[in-house]
PANU-667802 format. One line per 4 residues: for each residue x, y, z of C-alpha. Coordinates in steps of 0.1 Angstrom, whole numbers. Each point is the difference from the previous one (the first is absolute). Last residue first. Example, Ala and Ser with C-alpha at 12.3 -4.5 7.8 and 13.67 -1.06 7.14 Angstrom:
% residues 2
137 -11 71 | -14 -34 7 $
% end
This chain:
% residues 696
664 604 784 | 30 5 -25 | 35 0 26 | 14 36 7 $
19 17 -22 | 40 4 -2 | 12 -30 19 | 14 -4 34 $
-38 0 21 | 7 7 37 | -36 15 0 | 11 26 16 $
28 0 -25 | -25 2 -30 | -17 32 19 | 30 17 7 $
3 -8 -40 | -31 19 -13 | 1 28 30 | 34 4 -18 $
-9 2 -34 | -38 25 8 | 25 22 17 | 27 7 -26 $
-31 -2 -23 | -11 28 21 | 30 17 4 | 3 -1 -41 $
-38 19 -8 | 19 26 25 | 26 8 -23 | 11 37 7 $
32 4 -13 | 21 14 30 | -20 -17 31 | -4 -27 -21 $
35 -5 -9 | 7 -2 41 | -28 -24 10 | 14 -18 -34 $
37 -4 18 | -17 -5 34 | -17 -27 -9 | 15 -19 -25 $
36 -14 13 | -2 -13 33 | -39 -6 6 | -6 -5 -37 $
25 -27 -4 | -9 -18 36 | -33 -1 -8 | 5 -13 -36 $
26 -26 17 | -28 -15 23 | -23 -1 -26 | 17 -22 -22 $
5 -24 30 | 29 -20 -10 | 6 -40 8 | 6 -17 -28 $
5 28 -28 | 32 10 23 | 1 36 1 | 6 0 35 $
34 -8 -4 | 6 32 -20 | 36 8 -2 | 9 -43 -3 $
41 -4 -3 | 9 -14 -30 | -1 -42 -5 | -6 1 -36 $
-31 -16 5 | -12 20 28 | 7 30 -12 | -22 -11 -29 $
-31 -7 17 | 3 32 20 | 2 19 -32 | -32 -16 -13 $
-19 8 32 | 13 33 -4 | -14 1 -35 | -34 -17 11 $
-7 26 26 | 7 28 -27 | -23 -18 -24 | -27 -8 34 $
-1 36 14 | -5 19 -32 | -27 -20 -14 | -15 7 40 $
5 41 -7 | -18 -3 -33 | -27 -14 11 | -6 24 31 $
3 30 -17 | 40 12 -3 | 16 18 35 | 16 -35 11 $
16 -3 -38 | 22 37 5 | 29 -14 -1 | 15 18 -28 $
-18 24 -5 | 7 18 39 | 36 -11 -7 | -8 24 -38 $
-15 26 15 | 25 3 35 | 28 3 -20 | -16 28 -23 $
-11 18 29 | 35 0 19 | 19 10 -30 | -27 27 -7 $
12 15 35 | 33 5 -10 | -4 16 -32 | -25 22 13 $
-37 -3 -3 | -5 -9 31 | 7 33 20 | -23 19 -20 $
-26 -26 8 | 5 11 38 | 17 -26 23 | -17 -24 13 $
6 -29 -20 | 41 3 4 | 8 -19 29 | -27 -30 -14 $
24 -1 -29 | 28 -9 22 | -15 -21 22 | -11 -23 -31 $
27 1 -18 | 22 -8 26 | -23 -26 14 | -2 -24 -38 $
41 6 -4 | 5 -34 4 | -29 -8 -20 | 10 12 -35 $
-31 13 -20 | 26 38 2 | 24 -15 -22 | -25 4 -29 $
-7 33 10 | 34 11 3 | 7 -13 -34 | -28 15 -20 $
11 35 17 | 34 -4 -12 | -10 -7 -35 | -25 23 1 $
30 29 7 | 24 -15 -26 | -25 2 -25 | -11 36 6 $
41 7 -1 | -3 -19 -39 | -26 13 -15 | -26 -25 -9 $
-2 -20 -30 | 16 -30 4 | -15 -6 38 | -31 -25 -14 $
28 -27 -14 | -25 -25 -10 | 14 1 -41 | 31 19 7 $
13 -34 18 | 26 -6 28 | -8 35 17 | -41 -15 16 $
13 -39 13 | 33 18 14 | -19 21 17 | -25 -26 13 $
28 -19 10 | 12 25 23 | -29 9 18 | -9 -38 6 $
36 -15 8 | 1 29 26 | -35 -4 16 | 12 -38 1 $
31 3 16 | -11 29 27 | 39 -8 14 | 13 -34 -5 $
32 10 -10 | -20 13 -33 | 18 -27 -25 | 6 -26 28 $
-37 2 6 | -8 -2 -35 | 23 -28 -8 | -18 -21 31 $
13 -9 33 | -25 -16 10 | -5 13 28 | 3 35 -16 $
-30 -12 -24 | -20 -9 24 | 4 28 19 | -8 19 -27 $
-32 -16 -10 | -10 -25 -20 | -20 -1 -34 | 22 8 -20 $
-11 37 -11 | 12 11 -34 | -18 31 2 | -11 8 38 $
-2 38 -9 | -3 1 -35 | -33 16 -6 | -2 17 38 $
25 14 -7 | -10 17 -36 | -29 11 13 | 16 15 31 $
27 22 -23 | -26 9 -23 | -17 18 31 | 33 13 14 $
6 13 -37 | -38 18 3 | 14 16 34 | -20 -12 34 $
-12 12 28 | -32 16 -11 | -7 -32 -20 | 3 -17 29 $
-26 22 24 | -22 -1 -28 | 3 -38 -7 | 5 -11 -36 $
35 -13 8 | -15 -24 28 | -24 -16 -29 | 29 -2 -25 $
22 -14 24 | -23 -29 15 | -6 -9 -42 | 39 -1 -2 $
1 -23 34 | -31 -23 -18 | 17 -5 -32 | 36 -11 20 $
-20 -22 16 | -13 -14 -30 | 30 0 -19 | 15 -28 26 $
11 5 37 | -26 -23 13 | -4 -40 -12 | 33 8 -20 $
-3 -22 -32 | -5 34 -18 | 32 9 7 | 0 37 -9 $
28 8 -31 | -28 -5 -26 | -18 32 16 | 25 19 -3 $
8 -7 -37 | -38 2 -6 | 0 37 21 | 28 14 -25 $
-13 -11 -28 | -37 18 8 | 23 30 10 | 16 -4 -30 $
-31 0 -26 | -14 28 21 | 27 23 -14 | 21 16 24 $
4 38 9 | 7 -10 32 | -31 24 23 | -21 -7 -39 $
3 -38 8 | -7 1 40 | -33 21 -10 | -13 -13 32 $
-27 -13 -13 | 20 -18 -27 | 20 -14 27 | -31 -14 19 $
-17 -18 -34 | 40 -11 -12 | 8 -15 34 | -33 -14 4 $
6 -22 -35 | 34 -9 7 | -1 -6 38 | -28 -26 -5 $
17 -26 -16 | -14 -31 13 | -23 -10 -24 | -12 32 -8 $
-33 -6 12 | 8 -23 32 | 23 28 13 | -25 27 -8 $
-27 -17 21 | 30 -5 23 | 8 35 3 | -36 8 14 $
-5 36 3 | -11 15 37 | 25 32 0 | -19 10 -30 $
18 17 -32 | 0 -32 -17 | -37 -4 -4 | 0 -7 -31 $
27 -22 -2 | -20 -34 -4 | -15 12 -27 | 33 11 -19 $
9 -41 4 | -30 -6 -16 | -2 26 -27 | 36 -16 -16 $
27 33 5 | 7 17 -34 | -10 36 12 | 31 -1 21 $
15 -7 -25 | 22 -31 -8 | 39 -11 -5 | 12 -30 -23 $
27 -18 23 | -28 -16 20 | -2 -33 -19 | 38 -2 -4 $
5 1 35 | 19 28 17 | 34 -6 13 | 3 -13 38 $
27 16 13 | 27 -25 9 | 5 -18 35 | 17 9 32 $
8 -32 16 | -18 -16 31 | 27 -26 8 | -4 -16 35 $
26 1 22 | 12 -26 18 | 32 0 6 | 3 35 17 $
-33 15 15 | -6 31 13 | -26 6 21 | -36 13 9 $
-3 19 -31 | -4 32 -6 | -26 17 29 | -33 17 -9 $
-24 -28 -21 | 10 -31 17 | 7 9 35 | -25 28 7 $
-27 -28 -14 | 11 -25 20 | 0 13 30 | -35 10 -5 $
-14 -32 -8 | 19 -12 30 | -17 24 23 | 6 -12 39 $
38 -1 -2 | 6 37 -23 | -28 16 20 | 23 30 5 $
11 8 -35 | 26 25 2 | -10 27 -24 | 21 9 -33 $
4 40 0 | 30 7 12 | 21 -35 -4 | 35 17 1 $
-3 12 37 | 15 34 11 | -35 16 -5 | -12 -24 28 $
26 8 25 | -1 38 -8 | -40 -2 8 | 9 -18 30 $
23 25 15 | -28 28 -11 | -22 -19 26 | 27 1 25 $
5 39 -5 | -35 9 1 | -5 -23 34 | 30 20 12 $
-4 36 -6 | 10 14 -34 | 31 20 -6 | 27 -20 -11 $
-26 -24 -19 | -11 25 -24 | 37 5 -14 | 0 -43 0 $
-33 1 -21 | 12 29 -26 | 36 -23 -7 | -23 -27 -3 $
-21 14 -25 | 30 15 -15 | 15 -34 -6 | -31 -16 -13 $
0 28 -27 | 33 -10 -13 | 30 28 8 | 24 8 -30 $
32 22 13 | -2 -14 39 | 8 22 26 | -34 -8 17 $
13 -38 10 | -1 5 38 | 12 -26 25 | -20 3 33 $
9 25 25 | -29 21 0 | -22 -38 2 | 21 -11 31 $
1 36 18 | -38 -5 -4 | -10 -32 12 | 30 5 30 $
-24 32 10 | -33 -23 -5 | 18 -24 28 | 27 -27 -4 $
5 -22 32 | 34 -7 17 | -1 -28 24 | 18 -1 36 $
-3 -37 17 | 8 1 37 | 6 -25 26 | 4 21 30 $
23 -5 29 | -6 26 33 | 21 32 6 | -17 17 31 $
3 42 0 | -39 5 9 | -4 10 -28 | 11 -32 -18 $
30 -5 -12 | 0 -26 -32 | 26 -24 -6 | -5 -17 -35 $
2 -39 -14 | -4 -2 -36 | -21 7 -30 | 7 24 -28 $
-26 3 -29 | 16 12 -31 | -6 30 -26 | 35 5 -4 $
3 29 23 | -19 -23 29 | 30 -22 -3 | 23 29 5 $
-20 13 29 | 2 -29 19 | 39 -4 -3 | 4 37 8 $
-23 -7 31 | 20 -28 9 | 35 15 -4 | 6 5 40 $
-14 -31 9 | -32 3 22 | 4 -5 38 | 3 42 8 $
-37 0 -4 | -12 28 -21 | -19 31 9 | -26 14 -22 $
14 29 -18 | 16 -20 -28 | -34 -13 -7 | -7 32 -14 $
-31 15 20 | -35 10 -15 | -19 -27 17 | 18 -8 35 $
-8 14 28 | -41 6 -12 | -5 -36 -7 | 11 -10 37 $
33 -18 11 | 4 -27 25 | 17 -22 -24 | -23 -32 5 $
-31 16 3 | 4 29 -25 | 13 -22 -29 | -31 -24 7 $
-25 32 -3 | 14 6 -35 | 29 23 -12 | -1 25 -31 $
18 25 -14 | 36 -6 12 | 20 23 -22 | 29 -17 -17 $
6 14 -32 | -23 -23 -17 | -32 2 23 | 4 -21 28 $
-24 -24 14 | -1 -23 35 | -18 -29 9 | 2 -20 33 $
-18 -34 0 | -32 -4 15 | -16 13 -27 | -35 17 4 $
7 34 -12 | 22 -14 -33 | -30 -22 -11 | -20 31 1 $
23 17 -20 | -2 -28 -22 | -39 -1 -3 | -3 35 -3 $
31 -3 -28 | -23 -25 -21 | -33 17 3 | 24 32 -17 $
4 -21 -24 | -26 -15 -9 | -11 38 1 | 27 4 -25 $
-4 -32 -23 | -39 12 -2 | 9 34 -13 | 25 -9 -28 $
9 -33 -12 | -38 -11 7 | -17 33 -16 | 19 5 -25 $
-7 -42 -11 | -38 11 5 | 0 32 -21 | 18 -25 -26 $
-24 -30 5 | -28 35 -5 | 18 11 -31 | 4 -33 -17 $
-46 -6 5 | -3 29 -13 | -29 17 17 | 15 31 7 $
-11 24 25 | 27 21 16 | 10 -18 29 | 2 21 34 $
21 -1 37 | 3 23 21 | -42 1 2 | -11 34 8 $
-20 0 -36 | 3 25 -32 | -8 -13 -27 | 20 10 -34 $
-4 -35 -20 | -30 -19 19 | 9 -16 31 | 17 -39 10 $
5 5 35 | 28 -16 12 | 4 -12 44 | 36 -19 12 $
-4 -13 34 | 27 3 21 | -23 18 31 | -27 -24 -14 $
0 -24 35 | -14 24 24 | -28 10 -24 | -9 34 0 $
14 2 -34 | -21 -24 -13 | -30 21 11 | 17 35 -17 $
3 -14 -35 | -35 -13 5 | -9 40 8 | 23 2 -33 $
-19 -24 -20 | -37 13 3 | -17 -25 -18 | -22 -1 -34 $
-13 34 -7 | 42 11 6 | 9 -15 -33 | 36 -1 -9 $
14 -11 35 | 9 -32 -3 | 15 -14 30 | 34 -21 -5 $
15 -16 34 | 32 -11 4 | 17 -21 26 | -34 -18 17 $
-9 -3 31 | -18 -34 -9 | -31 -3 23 | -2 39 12 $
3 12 -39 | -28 -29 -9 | -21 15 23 | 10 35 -10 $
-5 -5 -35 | -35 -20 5 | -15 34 18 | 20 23 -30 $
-19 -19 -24 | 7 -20 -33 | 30 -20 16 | 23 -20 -16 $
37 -20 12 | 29 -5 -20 | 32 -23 12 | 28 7 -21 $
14 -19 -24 | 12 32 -28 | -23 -10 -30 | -31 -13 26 $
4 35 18 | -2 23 -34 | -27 -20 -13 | -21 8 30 $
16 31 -7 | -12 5 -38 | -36 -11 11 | -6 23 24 $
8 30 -29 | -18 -26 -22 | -29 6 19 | -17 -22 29 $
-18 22 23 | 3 18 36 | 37 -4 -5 | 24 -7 35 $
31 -17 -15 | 20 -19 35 | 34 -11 -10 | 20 -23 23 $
35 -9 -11 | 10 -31 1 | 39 4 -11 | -2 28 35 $
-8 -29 20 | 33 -20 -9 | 17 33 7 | -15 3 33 $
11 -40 10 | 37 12 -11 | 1 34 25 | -16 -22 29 $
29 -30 -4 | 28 33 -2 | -12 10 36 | 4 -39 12 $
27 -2 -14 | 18 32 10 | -15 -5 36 | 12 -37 5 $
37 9 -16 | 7 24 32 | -4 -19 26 | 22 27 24 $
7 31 -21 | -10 17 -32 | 13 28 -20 | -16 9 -30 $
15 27 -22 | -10 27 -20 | 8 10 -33 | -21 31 -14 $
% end
C-alpha cells in the first residue's frame, strides 16, 4: 500500500536523522557476519569457508557448541550454519535452542546442513552438498532472501522507535486517507489520543477554518504524482485552537504499491516468437505479484541483472590493488582499448603458407624415424613431455602426434580419407604456425590436441559425446590458433589491423583461425580430409569445428564457464543432447587450451616463461609504434612472473577445471593445479619475478 508521512514542527531533523540509521544498517548488512559451527574440517566446511571468502563476508569457526556460543555472544552474528549430519558429534538443535535464547539472535538467521530426507525442527535446512558453487549460491539465497528480511525488520524496530521518541509530530495515512498511525508527539501537541484517531479519514478530523479553501486539493494533487508537499498548515486541535504548523507530507511506497507496480508493468506475452530470456522474465514478474516483500525485492534484482548485457563476465573487484589481474581481464577478454586514426599500424592478412617441397611427399604412420616414435610412447598420459617431442622433431611436433592420436581415433576411417592426406593435411597446418612465436607455435597447438585426446578418452566424456563431436575436437584443437601472430586481439584492434577491420574487431583471431583452416583444407584435393564425406555430415562437423574454435576466445571465458557449470548436474540423459554436448565440447577444448597450470611441474614453468616472453614481446612493440600498452605489467623490466601466474589461475583456472573435474574426473590435474600454484605463492613470498628460484 501507499502511505503517507506527515510531519510537523522540525521536521527535516527526524527524517534525517531516521534515514542516517537506515544507511549505517545497509553498510552493516555488505559485512555480513556468518558463524559455520562443524565439529571437523570436511569439504562440506570447506565449501563455505570458501563460500564466505568468494562473497566478502566476514566468517567465523567453531568446532563445539561451548566456543559457538562464545563467539555467538561476542559477534551476534547474522547467519549461523550448524551441521547437523552427525548427531555422535554435537547435539545441534539443543545449540539451535541456546542461540535462540539469546537476547540479541531474535534476527538471527540459523541453517542446518542435514542428510537428503532428514527430518529436523530447524526452519531452515541445506541439503548437503559440498560444492563449493552451491554453498556461495545457498549463501547468496540466503543474504537476498532471509537475512535482508530480518535486516529488515531490525531496520523498521529501529524506525518505529525513532518515530516514538520524536519530538516532532508524525502522522500516517494509508492511501485513501485513513490515519493509521500517530506518535506520542502528535498526541501532546494536538490533544488527541491513538485510540481517537487511527481508523478515521482525515476528512473526519476537524479543520481549521484558516486554511485556503483549495489547499487540500492542492496537497493531494502533488501527493498523486508521487510528490512530497511542504508548506505552511492550520491545524485545530481538540481542544478547537488553530495553531501554525510547518508541515512536510511525504508519500511512501509499501509492499501493496510493490505489487500494483509489477501487475501494471508493460507486458510483452502477445509476442509471435518469444526468446527464452523473455519468458524467464515474463515467469519472474508473474511470481513477483504475489510474493511477500523481501521475495519480491530479491526477484527485482534478479530482473536487474538478467536485464544486463554482460551476464556472465564478473566485475573484478580488486581491479586497483591486483595489477597483474587487471591486466590479464584487459588483454585477453576485451577488443582493444581504442581506436586509433593516423596511426595505425598495418597487420595485414597474409597468404597461406604452401607446403614445402621437402614435405610434399607424404609418410605412414609406420614410416615415422624410431626416435621421434620413442618419445611418443607414452602419449596417452596426461604427464607426456611435448618438448621432448618438440626437440625431436625439430619443431614440428603437431605432424607426427597428430597422425599417432588421429590414427587412434580412427579419424581416417570416421572421413573415409587416405592417411597420405591426413599426413598432408597436418604438414600444411603445421607450416601455417609461426614458429618464430615464443608461445602460440605448433607446439602448443601439439600439446592442446594431446589435452583433447586424453579428456576424450574419459568415461564420463566419452559418454557424452558423438564419434563426429570427437573428430570434431581433434580437428579443433589441430588448427585452432593456426596462423597465430603473435599478439592478441586487442592488439590487433589497436592497431587497427586488416584482420580486425575484416571481423569488426569481434573474436578476430578465433575467426581468422577457423576460417583459414578451411580454406587451407578445400583449396587442394591432396590435404583436403572432408572430400569424401557426405555432404549434411560435413556441414554438421564443420559447424561444430567452428564453435569450438570460437569457443578459446576470452571474452566469452565466464559464459562458458557458468553455463556449462548450469548443466553438470543434470542426469547423463540430459547431457547427451544436442544442447548440452555444445556446452561439453566448449568447455574440452578452453579447458585444452589453457590448461599449462594443471601440466607436471616442468612443463607448467616452460609454459610460463614462452607465453611470458610473448607478452613481453607485444609490450615491446606497442611501445614502439606508440599503441596503447594492454598489459603494462608485462614489461620484461619490471614483471613478477609469478605474480601474473597467480593472478591467471585465480581468475581464469580454478573454478573452470574445479568444474571439468567434477564432470571428467581428473584428480591427477588438481594436484598439479595445486603443486603450480603452491610453486609460485612460494616464488612471490619470496618476492622473486622470475620463473625459478636462484641455484643455491
Amino acid at each position: 500500500m501507499c502511505s503517507f508521512f506527515t510531519t510537523l514542527h522540525l521536521l527535516t531533523v527526524v527524517i534525517i536523522d531516521v534515514f542516517c540509521l537506515y544507511y549505517d544498517m545497509c553498510l552493516a548488512m555488505s559485512l555480513l557476519q556468518v558463524l559455520l559451527v562443524f565439529a571437523k574440517e570436511d569439504s562440506q566446511s570447506n565449501g563455505f569457508c570458501w563460500a564466505c571468502e568468494k562473497a566478502n563476508f566476514r566468517c567465523s569457526m567453531a568446532r563445539t557448541p561451548e566456543s559457538a556460543l562464545e563467539c555467538f555472544l561476542e559477534k551476534h552474528h547474522d547467519l549461523v550454519i550448524i551441521d547437523h549430519r552427525h548427531s555422535r558429534h554435537f547435539d545441534a538443535e539443543a545449540l539451535c535452542r541456546s542461540i535462540r535464547a539469546v537476547n540479541s539472535s531474535e534476527n538471527t538467521v540459523i541453517v542446518a546442513v542435514v542428510k537428503r530426507y532428514v527430518i529436523s525442527f530447524f526452519l531452515f535446512r541445506y541439503v548437503e552438498n559440498a560444492n563449493m558453487m552451491a554453498c556461495y549460491n545457498e549463501l547468496l539465497q540466503l543474504e537476498h532472501g532471509e537475512v535482508r528480511a530480518q535486516f529488515k525488520l531490525r531496520a523498521g524496530n529501529a524506525i518505529f522507535t525513532a518515530l516514538e521518541q520524536s519530538q516532532e509530530a508524525i502522522e500516517i495515512t494509508s492511501e485513501d486517507q485513513v490515519i493509521q498511525y500517530v506518535n506520542p508527539a502528535y498526541e501532546s501537541i494536538m490533544g488527541y489520543q491513538q485510540g481517537e484517531l487511527i481508523g478515521k479519514e482525515i476528512i473526519e478530523v476537524p479543520k481549521s477554518e484558516k486554511n485556503k479553501p483549495d489547499l487540500l486539493e492542492t496537497i493531494n494533487s502533488c501527493i498523486r504524482k508521487g510528490k512530497e508537499w511542504q508548506g505552511i498548515y492550520y491545524a485545530k486541535k481538540k481542544n478547537g485552537d488553530s495553531i501554525q504548523q510547518n508541515v512536510k507530507i511525504t508519500p511512501v511506497i509499501g509492499q501493496g504499491g510493490s505489487q500494483r507496480r509489477h501487475s501494471s508493468m508493460a507486458r510483452i506475452h502477445s509476442m509471435t516468437i518469444e526468446a527464452p530470456i523473455t519468458k524467464v522474465i515474463n515467469i519472474i514478474n508473474a511470481a513477483q505479484e504475489s510474493s511477500p516483500m523481501p521475495v519480491a525485492e530479491a526477484l527485482d534484482r534478479v530482473l536487474e541483472i538478467l536485464r544486463t548485457t554482460e551476464l556472465y563476465s564478473p566485475q573484478l573487484g580488486t581491479k586497483d590493488e591486483d595489477p597483474h589481474t587487471n591486466d590479464l581481464v584487459g588483454g585477453l577478454m576485451t577488443d582493444g582499448l581504442r581506436r586509433l586514426s593516423g596511426n595505425e599500424y598495418i597487420f595485414s592478412t597474409k597468404q597461406p603458407h604452401h607446403l614445402p617441397s621437402h614435405l610434399t611427399t607424404p609418410l605412414s604412420l609406420n614410416d615415422i624415424p624410431p626416435r621421434i616414435a620413442q618419445t611418443m610412447e607414452n602419449e596417452d598420459s596426461w604427464d607426456f613431455d611435448i618438448f621432448n617431442l618438440e626437440a625431436a622433431t625439430l619443431k614440428r611436433p603437431l605432424t607426427y602426434l597428430g597422425l599417432k592420436i588421429f590414427s587412434r581415433f580412427g579419424v581416417c576411417e570416421f572421413l573415409n580419407c587416405p592417411e597420405a592426406t591426413l599426413r598432408s593435411w597436418l604438414q600444411v597446418i603445421e607450416a601455417n604456425y609461426h614458429s618464430s612465436n615464443s608461445y602460440h607455435n605448433s607446439t602448443h597447438a601439439a600439446d592442446v590436441l594431446h589435452a583433447t585426446a586424453y579428456f576424450l578418452c574419459k568415461e564420463r566424456v566419452k559418454q557424452s559425446l558423438d564419434p563426429i563431436d570427437e573428430v570434431a575436437a581433434l580437428i579443433a584443437a589441430t588448427v585452432h590458433d593456426v596462423d597465430h601472430p603473435g599478439r592478441t586481439n586487442s592488439f590487433l584492434c589497436n592497431a587497427g589491423s586488416e584482420l580486425a577491420i575484416l571481423y569488426n574487431d569481434t573474436a578476430v583471431l578465433e575467426s581468422h583461425h577457423a576460417a583459414l583452416a578451411f580454406q587451407i583444407t578445400t583449396r587442394d584435393d591432396k590435404c583436403n580430409i572432408f572430400k569424401n564425406i557426405e555432404r549434411n555430415e560435413y556441414r554438421t562437423l564443420r559447424q561444430a569445428i567452428i564453435d569450438m574454435v570460437l569457443a578459446t576466445e576470452m571474452t566469452k571465458h565466464f559464459e562458458h564457464v557458468n553455463k556449462f557449470v548450469n548443466s553438470i548436474n543434470k542426469p547423463l540423459a540430459a547431457l547427451e543432447e544436442n544442447g548440452n554436448r555444445i556446452l561439453v565440447k566448449r568447455m574440452l577444448i578452453k579447458c585444452a587450451d589453457i590448461s599449462n597450470p594443471c601440466r607436471p611441474q616442468e612443463l607448467c614453468i616452460e609454459w610460463a616463461g614462452r607465453i611470458s616472453e610473448e607478452y613481453f614481446a607485444q609490450t615491446d612493440e606497442e611501445k614502439r609504434q606508440g599503441l596503447p600498452v594492454v598489459m603494462p605489467v608485462f614489461d620484461r623490466n619490471t614483471c613478477s612472473i609469478p605474480k601474473s601466474q597467480i593472478s591467471f589461475i585465480d581468475y581464469f583456472i580454478t573454478d573452470m577445471f574445479d568444474a571439468w573435474d567434477a564432470f571428467a574426473d581428473l584428480p591427477n590435474l588438481m594436484q598439479h593445479l595445486d603443486n603450480n600454484f603452491k610453486y609460485w605463492k612460494g616464488l612471490d613470498e619470496r618476492k622473486l619475478h622470475s620463473l625459478r628460484p636462484p641455484p643455491e
